[in-house]
C-alpha positions as CSV (number, residue, x, y, z in Angstrom):
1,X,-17.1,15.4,-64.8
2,X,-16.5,17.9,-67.5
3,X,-18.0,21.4,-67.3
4,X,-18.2,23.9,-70.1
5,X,-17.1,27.1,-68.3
6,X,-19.6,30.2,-69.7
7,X,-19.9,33.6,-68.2
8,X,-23.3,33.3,-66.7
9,X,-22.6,30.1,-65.0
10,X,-18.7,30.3,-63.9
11,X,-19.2,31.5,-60.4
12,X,-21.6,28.4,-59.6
13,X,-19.1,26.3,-61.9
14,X,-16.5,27.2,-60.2
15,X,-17.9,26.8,-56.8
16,X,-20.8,25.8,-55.8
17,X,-20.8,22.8,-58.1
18,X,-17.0,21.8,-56.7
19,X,-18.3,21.3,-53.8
20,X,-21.1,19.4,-54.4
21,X,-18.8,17.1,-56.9
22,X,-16.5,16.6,-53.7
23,X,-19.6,15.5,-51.4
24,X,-20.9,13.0,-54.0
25,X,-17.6,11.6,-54.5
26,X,-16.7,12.9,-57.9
27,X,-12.5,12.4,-58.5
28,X,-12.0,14.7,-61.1
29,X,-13.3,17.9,-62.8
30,X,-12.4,19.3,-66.4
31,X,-13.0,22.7,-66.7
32,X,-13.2,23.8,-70.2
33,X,-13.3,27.3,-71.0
34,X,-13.9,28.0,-74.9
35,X,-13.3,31.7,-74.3
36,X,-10.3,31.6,-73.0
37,X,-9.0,28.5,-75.0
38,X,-7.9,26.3,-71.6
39,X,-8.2,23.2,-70.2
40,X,-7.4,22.9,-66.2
41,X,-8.1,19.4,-64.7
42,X,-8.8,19.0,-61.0
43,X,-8.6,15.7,-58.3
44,X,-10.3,15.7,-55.2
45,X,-8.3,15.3,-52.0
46,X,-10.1,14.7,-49.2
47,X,-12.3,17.5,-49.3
48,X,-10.0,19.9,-51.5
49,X,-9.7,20.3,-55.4
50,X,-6.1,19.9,-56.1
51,X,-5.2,21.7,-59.8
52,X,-3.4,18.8,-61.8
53,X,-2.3,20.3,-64.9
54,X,-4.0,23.2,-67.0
55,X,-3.5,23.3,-70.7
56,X,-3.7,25.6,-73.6
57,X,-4.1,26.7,-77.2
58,X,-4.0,23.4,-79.9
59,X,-1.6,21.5,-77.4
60,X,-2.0,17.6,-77.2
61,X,-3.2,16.5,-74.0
62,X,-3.0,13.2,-71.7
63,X,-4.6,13.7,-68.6
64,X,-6.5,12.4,-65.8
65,X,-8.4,10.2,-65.7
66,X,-8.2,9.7,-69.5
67,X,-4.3,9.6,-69.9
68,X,-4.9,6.5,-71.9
69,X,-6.6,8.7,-74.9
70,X,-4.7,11.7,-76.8
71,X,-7.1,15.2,-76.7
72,X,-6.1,16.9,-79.5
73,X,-7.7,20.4,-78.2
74,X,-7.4,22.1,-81.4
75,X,-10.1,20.0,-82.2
76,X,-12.2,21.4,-79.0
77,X,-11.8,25.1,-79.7
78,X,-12.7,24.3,-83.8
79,X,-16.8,25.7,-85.4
């Protein structure tokens, strides 16, 4: 699941939806935030989010469950 993080929606984002993701059996969560120019990638254990990795700026990323692909997030951030 990816969610695009935006003021009027971060709180239920953040939140609410987590939790719902964790009951439905979602494993992992992006959370991109274009403001702020980050990536943070969650798992689910048990009933907990566990942070994986966050990432920044126009780094290169591999991450879960996607390692396989290269997310160039310069790209992301880009009009």
């Amino acid at each position: 699941m990816c969610e695009i993080l935006a003021d009027r929606t971060r709180r239920i984002d953040k939140v609410e939806k987590m939790r719902i993701y964790a009951r439905e059996g979602v494993r992992n969560v992006w959370h991109v935030d274009p403001i702020a120019q980050t990536l943070d990638i969650f798992r689910v254990e048990g009933r907990h989010w566990l942070l994986v990795d966050s990432f920044a700026g126009d780094e290169r990323v591999r991450a879960e469950p996607f390692e396989a692909l290269e997310l160039e997030l310069a790209l992301v951030w880009s009009e």
